[in-house]
C-alpha positions as CSV (number, residue, x, y, z in Angstrom):
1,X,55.9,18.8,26.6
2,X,56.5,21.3,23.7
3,X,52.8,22.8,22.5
4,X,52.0,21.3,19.0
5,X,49.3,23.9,18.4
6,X,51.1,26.6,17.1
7,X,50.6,28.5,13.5
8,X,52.4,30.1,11.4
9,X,51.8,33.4,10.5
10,X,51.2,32.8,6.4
11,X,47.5,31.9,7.2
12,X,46.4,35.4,8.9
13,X,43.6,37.0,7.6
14,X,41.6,40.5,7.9
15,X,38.2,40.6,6.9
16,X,36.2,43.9,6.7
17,X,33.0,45.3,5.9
18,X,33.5,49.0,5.3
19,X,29.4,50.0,6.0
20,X,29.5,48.2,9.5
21,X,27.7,45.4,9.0
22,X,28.5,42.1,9.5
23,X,29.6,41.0,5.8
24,X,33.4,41.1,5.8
25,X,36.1,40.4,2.7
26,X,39.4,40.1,3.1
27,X,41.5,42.9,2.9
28,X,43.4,42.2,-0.1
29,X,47.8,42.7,0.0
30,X,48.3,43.3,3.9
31,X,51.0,41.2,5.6
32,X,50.6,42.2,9.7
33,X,48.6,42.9,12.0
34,X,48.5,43.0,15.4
35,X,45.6,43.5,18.1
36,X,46.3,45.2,22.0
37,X,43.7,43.9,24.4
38,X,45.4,45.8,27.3
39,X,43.3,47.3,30.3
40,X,43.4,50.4,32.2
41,X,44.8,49.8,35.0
42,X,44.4,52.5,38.3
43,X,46.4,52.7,41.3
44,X,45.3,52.0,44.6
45,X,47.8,51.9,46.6
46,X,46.9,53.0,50.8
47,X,49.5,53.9,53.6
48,X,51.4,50.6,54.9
49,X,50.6,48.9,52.0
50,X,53.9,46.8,51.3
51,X,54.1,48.2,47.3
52,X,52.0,49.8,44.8
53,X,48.3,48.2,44.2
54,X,46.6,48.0,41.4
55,X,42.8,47.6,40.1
56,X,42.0,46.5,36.7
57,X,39.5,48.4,34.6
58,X,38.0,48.1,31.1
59,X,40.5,46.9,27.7
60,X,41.4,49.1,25.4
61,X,41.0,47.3,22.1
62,X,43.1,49.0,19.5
63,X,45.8,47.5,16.7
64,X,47.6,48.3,13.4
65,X,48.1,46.7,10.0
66,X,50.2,47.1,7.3
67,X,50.7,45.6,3.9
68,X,51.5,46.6,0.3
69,X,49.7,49.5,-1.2
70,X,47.0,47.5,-4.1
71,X,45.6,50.0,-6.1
72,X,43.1,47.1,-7.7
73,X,39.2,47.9,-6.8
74,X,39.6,45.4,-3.8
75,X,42.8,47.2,-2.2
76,X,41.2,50.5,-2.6
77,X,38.4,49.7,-0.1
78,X,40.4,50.2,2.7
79,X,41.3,53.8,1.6
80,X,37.0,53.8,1.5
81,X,37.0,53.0,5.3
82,X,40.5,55.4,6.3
83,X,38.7,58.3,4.7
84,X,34.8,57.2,5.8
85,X,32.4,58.8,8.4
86,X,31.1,55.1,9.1
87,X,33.0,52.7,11.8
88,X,34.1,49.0,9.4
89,X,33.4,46.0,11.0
90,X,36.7,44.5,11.5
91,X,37.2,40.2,11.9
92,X,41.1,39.6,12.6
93,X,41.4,35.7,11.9
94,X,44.9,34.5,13.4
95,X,44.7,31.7,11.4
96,X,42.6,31.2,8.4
97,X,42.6,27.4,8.7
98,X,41.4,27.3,12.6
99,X,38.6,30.5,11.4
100,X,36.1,29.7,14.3
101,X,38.5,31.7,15.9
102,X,38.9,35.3,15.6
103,X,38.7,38.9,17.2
104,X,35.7,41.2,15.4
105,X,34.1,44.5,16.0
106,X,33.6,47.8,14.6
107,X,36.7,50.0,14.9
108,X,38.0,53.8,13.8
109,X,40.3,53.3,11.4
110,X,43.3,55.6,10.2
111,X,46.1,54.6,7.7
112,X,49.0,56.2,5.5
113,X,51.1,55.3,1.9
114,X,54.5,55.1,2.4
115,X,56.3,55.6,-1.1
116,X,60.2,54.2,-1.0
117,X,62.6,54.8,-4.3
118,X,64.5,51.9,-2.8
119,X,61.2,49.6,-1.8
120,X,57.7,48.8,-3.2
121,X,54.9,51.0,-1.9
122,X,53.1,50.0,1.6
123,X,50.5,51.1,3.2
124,X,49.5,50.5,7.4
125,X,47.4,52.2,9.8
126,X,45.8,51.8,13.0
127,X,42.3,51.3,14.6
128,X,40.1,51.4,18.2
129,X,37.6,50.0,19.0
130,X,33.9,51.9,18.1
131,X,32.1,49.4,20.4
132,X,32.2,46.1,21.8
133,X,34.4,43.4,20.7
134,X,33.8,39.6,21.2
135,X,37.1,37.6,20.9
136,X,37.9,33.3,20.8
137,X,35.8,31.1,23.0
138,X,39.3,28.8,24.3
139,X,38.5,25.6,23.2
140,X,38.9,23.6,26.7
């Protein structure tokens, strides 16, 4: 039976608070993002085992946006957090109409303009994690 709870990616949304707290806005003109929950992962492996063995340690929360370059006093405040000494509080909403759900956390943050004579000018970056993350409760 084919799922019939999938989105689209139109509704994604990143909210920020650029002093750490806990009162995010939207980060105006970006159009991606995406979030790696991957763990370490050590090798265990002992003589006569059949093939390598694993153990599986802590995630390593990191991810990267980009979007178009907004030079209004709402796009600017994500060149405030790429250049601040503070770690933003990030909430990554998959899908603004289902907004219970969502990734948040404080994160480093580093980002970059890229100017094209043949394109519009974008701007991305990339972030880890600065402490925990708490990520969607699945809704059994």
């Amino acid at each position: 039976m084919p799922a019939t709870d999938r989105n689209h990616g139109q509704y994604g949304q990143v909210l920020a608070d650029p002093t750490g707290g806990a009162t995010a806005v939207q980060l105006v003109s970006l159009n991606k993002w995406d979030l790696d929950l991957s763990t370490d992962k050590q090798k265990v492996t002992c003589f006569e085992d059949p093939n390598h063995v694993y153990v599986q340690g802590k995630p390593d929360i990191k991810g990267s946006f980009a979007g178009e370059y907004d030079k209004s006093a709402a796009g600017l405040i994500l060149f405030d957090m790429i250049l601040g000494t503070v770690a933003p509080f990030f909430k990554m909403i998959p899908n603004r109409l289902s907004a219970t759900q969502f990734f948040s956390g404080k994160g480093w943050i580093d980002g970059k303009i890229s100017v094209d004579s043949n394109g519009g000018v974008g701007t991305s970056g990339a972030f880890v994690a600065a402490d925990a993350w708490t990520t969607p409760v699945d809704p059994v």
